[in-house]
C-alpha positions in Angstrom: 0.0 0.0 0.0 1.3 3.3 -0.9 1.3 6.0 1.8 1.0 9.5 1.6 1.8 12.0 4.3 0.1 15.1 4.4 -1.1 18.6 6.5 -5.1 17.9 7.1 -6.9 20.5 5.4 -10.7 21.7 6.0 -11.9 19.3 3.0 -10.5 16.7 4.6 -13.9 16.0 7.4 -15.4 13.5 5.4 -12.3 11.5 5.6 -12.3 12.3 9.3 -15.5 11.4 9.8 -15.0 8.0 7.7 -11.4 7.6 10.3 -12.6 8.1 13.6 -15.4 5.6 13.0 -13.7 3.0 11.8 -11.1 3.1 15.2 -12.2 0.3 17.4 -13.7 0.7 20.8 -10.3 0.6 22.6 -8.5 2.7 19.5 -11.0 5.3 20.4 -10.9 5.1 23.9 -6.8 4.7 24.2 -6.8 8.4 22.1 -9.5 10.0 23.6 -9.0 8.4 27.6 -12.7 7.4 27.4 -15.4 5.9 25.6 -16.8 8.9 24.1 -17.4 9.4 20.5 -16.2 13.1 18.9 -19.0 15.2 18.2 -19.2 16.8 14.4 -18.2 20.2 15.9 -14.8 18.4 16.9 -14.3 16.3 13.8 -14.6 19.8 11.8 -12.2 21.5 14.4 -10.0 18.7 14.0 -9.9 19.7 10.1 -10.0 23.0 10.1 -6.9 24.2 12.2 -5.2 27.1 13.0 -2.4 27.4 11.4 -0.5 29.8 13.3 -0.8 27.3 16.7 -1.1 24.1 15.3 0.0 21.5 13.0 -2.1 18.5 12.1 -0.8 15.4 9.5 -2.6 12.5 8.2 -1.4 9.3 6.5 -3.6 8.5 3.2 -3.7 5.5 1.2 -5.7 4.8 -1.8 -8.0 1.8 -1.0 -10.3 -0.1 -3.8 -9.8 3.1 -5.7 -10.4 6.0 -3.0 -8.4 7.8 -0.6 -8.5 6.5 2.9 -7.1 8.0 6.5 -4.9 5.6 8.0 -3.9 7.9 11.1 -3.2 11.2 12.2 -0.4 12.9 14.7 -0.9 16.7 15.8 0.4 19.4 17.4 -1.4 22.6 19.3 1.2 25.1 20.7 0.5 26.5 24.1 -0.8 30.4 24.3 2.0 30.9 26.8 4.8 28.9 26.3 7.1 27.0 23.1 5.8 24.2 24.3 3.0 22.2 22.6 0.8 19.1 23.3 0.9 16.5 20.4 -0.9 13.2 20.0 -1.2 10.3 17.1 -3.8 7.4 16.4 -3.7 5.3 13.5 -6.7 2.8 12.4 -6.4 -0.7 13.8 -5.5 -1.5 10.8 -2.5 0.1 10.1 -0.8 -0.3 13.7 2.6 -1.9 14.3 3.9 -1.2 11.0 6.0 1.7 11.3 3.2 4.6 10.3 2.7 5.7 13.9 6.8 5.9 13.9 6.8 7.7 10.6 4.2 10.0 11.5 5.6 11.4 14.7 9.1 11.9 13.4 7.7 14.6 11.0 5.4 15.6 13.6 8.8 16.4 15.5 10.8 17.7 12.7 7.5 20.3 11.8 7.7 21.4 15.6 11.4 22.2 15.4 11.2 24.2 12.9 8.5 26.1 14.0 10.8 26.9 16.9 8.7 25.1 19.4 10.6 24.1 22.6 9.2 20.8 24.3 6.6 18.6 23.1 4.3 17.0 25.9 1.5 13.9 25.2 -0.2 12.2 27.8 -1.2 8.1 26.9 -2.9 5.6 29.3 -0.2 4.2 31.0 -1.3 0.1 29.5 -0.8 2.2 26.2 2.7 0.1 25.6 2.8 0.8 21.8 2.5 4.0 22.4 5.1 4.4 25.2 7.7 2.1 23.3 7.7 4.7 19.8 8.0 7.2 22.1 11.0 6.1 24.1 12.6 5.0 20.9 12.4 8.8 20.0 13.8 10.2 23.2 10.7 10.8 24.7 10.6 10.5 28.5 8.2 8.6 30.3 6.9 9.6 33.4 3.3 8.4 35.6 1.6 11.6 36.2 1.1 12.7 39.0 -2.5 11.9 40.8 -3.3 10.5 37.5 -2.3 6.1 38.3 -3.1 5.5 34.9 -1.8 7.9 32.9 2.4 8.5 31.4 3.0 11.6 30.8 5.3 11.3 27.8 7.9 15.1 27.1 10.5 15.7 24.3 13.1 18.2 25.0 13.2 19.4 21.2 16.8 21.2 21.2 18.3 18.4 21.8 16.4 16.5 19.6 18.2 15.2 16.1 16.0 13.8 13.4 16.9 10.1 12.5 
């Protein structure tokens, strides 16, 4: 399958749409930290970003002849700091393949050259996939505190070298 990697752009909903509802229950709930479904005004948020704060790419592939979201890793910078929060999910599908891996790294390399500091993710600590890709990019893990369940998962971007 040929992959495309892409910025998300407003036109892109109905992909979105087609995405987040073909995560499985625990996909969904691993990105999201609960069961909830995202509500239209949050899919079109999703596609519509700010460009000036936030970054947002998606993996495409064409499938029986039509384009198809495989997954998606973001950025939004923080109003006050160079710091931003990112996150990444990718359709069942298309896990454990080296998209999620592929993804982040040029989430990262977008985020340092948009000057941005730190990047900070927090995952469901039984989220080992997504604590392992992290690690292996020189993210540190830490529990967060109060939080049992939850890593909290920080890049220090300066010293950050793509690979």
């Amino acid at each position: 399958m040929n992959t495309h990697i892409r910025p998300i752009e407003a036109k892109d909903l109905g992909l979105e749409v087609e995405f987040v509802e073909s995560l499985s229950a625990a996909t969904g709930y691993q990105r999201l930290m609960s069961a909830r479904r995202p509500t239209m005004e949050e899919l079109r948020r999703w596609t519509n970003i700010d460009h000036a704060r936030e970054v947002a790419l998606i993996a495409t592939a064409l499938v029986d002849g039509r384009e198809c979201q495989l997954g998606v890793a973001r950025y939004v910078r923080d109003a006050d700091t160079q710091d931003a929060e990112f996150a990444i999910v990718l359709r069942d599908d298309s896990q454990g393949r080296g998209l999620g891996r592929e993804l982040l790294l040029r989430l990262l390399d977008a985020a340092k050259r948009a000057g941005l500091h730190r990047l900070v993710g927090t995952t469901l600590s039984d989220n080992q996939a997504m604590v392992t890709l992290a690690r292996r990019l020189g993210f540190r893990a830490s529990r967060t505190p109060g939080g049992a369940f939850m890593t909290t998962l920080t890049l220090d971007l300066a010293a950050w070298q793509p690979q």
